[in-house]
C-alpha positions in Angstrom: 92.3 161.8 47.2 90.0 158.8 47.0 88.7 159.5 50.8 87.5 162.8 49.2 85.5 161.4 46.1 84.0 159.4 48.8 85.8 156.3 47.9 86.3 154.3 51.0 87.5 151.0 49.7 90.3 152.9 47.3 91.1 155.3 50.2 92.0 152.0 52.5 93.7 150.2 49.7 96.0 152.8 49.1 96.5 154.1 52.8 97.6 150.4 53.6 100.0 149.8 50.3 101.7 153.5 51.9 101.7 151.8 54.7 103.6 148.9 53.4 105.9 150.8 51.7 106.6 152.5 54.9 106.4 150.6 57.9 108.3 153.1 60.0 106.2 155.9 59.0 103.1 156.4 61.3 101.4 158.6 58.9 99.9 155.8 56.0 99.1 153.4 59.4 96.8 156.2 60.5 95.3 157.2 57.6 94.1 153.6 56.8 92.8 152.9 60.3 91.0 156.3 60.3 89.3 154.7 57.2 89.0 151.6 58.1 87.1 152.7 61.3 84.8 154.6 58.7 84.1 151.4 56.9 83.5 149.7 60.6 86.7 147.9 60.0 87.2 148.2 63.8 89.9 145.2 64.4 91.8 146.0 61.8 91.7 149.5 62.1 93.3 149.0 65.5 96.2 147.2 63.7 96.8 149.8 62.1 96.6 152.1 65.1 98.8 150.1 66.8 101.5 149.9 64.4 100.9 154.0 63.7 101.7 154.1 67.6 104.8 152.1 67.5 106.0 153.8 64.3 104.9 157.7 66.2 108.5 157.9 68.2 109.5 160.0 70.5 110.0 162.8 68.1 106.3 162.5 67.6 105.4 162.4 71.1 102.1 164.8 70.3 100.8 162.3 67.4 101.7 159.2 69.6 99.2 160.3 72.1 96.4 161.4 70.0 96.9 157.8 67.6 96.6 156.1 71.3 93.7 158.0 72.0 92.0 157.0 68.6 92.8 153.5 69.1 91.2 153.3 72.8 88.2 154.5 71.3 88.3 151.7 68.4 88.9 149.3 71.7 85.9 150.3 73.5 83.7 150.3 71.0 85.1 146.3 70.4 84.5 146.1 73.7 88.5 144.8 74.2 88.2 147.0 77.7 91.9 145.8 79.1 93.6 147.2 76.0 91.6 150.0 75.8 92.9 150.8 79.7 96.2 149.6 78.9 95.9 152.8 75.6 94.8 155.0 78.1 97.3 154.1 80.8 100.1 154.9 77.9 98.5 158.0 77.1 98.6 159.3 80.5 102.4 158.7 81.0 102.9 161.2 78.2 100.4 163.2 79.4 99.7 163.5 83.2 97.8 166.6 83.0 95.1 164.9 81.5 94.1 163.4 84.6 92.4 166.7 85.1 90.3 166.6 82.2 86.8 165.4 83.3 85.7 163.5 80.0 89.1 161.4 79.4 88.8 160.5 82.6 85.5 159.5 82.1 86.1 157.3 79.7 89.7 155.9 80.9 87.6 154.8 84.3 84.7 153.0 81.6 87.0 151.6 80.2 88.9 150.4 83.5 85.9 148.8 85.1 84.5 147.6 82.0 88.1 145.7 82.2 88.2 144.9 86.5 91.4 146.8 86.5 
């Protein structure tokens, strides 16, 4: 509601109170870190990735990738290269297929030799 009137710091106050209120659930750890990387908040957005990951279980395999993906990007752009390879890495354990799609692979290798991996 407050994302839509434009309201970034409301929008990441109340994503991250959901988010406290619901540890478990990876949907108010996403929302906040897709704010938060609006407002440039990139470290802490990728908190809140990370937890949205952990909290995206098995039962959520399809979300689980896509929050990994999200937060390899944040990485990158924080240049943290070796976390970023380590996202991507995950990502492609539930995903294998994606090896064959030029532009993640692109950007997994950037990231890897960005890293020395």
């Amino acid at each position: 509601l407050y994302m839509m009137d434009g309201d970034l710091n409301k929008s990441a106050e109340h994503y991250l109170l959901a988010a406290k209120a619901s540890p478990n659930d990876y949907r108010g750890h996403l929302r906040a870190a897709n704010v938060l990387v609006e407002q440039k908040k990139l470290d802490q957005a990728i908190t809140e990735y990370q937890a949205a990951a952990v909290a995206a279980a098995a039962e959520h395999a399809d979300m689980r990738v896509n929050i990994l993906y999200l937060m390899a990007e944040a990485l990158t752009k924080q240049k943290r290269f070796l976390e970023a390879s380590k996202a991507y890495d995950e990502i492609v354990q539930y995903r294998p297929e994606y090896l064959n799609d030029k532009e993640f692979v692109k950007l997994m290798n950037k990231a890897k030799k960005k890293a020395g991996v």
